[in-house]
N, C-alpha and C positions, 0 to 999 in steps of 0.2 A: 814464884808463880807468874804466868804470864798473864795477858785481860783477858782471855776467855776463863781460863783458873779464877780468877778473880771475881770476876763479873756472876760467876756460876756459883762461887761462895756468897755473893751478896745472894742470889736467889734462894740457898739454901740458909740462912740467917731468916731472909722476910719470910718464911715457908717454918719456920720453927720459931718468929715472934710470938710466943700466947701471950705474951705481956700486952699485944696492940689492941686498942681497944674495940679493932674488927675484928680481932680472930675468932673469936662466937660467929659473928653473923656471916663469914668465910665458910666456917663449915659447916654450920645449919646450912646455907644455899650451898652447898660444894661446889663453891665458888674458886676459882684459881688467883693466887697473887699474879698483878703484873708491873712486872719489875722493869720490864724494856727492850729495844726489837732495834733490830740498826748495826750500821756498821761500828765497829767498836775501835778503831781509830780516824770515826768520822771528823770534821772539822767544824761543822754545827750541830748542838744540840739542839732541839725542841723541850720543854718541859712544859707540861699540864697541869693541872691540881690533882685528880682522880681518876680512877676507869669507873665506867657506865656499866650497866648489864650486860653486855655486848663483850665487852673486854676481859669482864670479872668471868665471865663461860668460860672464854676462850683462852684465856693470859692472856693477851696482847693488847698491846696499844693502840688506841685509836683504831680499834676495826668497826667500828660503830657508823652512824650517821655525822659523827665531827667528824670520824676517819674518811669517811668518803670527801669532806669540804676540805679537808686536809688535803688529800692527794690530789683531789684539782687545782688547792693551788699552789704545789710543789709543780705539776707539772705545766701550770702558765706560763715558769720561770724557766723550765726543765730543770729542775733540780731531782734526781732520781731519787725513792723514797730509800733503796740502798744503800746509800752513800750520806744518810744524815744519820744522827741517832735518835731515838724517840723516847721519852719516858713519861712518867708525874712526879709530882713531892708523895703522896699518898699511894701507895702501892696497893692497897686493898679497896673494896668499891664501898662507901661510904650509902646505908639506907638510905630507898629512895632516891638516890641520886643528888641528894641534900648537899649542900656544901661543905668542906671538912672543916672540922673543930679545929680548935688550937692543939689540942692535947695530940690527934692525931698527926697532924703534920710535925708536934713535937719525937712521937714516936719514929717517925719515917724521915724524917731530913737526912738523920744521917749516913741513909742507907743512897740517897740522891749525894750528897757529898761524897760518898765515896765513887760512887758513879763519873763524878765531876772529876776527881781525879786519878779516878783508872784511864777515861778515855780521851781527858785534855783537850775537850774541844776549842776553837779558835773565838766560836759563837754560840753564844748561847740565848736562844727564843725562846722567850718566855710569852704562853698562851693562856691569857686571864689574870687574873687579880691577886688571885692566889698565890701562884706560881710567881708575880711582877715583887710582889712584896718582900716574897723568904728569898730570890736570888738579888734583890737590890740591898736585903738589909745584910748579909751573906756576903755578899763582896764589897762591902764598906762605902755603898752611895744609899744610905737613908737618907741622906739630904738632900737629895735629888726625887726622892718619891714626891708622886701627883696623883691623880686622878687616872684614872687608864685613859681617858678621853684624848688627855695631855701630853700620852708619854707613848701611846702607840705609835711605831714605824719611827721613836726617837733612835738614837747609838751613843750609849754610852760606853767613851773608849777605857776606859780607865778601873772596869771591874778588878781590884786582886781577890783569888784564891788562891790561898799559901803563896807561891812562887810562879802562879799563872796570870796573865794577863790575858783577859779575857772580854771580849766587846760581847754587851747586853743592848736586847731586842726587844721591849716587851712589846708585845700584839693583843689584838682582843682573841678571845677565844676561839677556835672557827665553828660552836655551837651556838656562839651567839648570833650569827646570820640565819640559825634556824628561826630566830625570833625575831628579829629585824633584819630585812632584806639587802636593806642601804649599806649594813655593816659589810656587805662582800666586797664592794668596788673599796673599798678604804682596806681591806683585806691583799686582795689583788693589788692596791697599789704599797703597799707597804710590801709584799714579797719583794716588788721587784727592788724596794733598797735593800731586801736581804740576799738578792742575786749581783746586784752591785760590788754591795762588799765580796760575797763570796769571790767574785771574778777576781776582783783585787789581790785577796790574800792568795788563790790560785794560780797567779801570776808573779806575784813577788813569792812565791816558794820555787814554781821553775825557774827565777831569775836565780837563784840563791844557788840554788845545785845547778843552772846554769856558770855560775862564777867557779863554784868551785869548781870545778871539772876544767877548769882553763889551764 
């Protein structure tokens, strides 16, 4: 199978989980999973904790009111939203907009790992609390976890998944500047160490097939 094969089997798995313990409240609101929207051999991921009512209509990620702070500030940096990948840990939209249980992000992680390793990203951004915790304890830096306060716009080089090495981003959420204002500029400046790196690794990749081709 190739990643869109793949990727289109993870959707059709979260679309026949009745074991999740949204799948009642999915179809009572004929609500859509949403599983993820992006380039599928992007080199940064983004990951969320859940979709909002916005997303769960629609399947898509982040088309909501964080999607809008989202895409302002991909495009501070120019980072085209194309060319990232998008998802959450929680595929289905959690009542209320409540925060996810354990049980469900037990349910769904593994459908986000498989995700991690269909499309291999280089980076991976993690947005909130949620999200900072199951990818740091997930590529083996539990001991490096803090406070989000602490760890936003940090780079941790050294995530492994299986056989990837993978630099971790966590950020605050970008629905949290709906509630505090202050949180945008600490937003905006932490993108741009995530356009930083990106530059880098998109320059040591042309350097690379720069050589070979000598």
């Amino acid at each position: 199978m190739n990643k869109n094969e793949e990727l289109e089997k993870i959707k059709y798995d979260v679309l026949n989980l009745t074991s999740s313990p949204l799948y009642q409240d999915r179809v009572k609101n004929k609500y859509f999973p949403v599983i993820g929207q992006g380039n599928h051999d992007a080199e940064i991921m983004f990951i969320g904790e859940a979709p909002g009512k916005n997303e769960a209509q629609q399947g898509r990620p982040f088309c909501g009111s964080a999607g809008k702070i989202l895409d302002e500030l991909l495009d501070s940096v120019g980072i085209k939203r194309e060319k990232v990948y998008i998802t959450n840990i929680v595929k289905d939209r959690p009542p209320q907009n409540r925060d996810p249980l354990p049980e469900e992000i037990e349910a769904y992680g593994p459908f986000l790992d498989r995700q991690i390793e269909i499309i291999q990203p280089k980076i991976i951004v993690t947005l909130g609390r949620y999200s900072m915790y199951y990818i740091m304890q997930k590529m083996g830096l539990e001991k490096e976890i803090q406070p989000i306060g602490k760890m936003h716009g940090n780079v941790f080089e050294n995530g492994k998944f299986g056989n990837l090495i993978i630099k971790i981003i966590p950020l605050y959420h970008p629905a949290a500047t709906i509630y505090n204002q202050s949180l945008k500029m600490v937003l905006l400046e932490d993108f741009k160490k995530i356009n930083n790196i990106y530059k880098i690794l998109s320059f040591s990749v042309l350097l690379f097939h720069y050589l070979v081709a000598l």
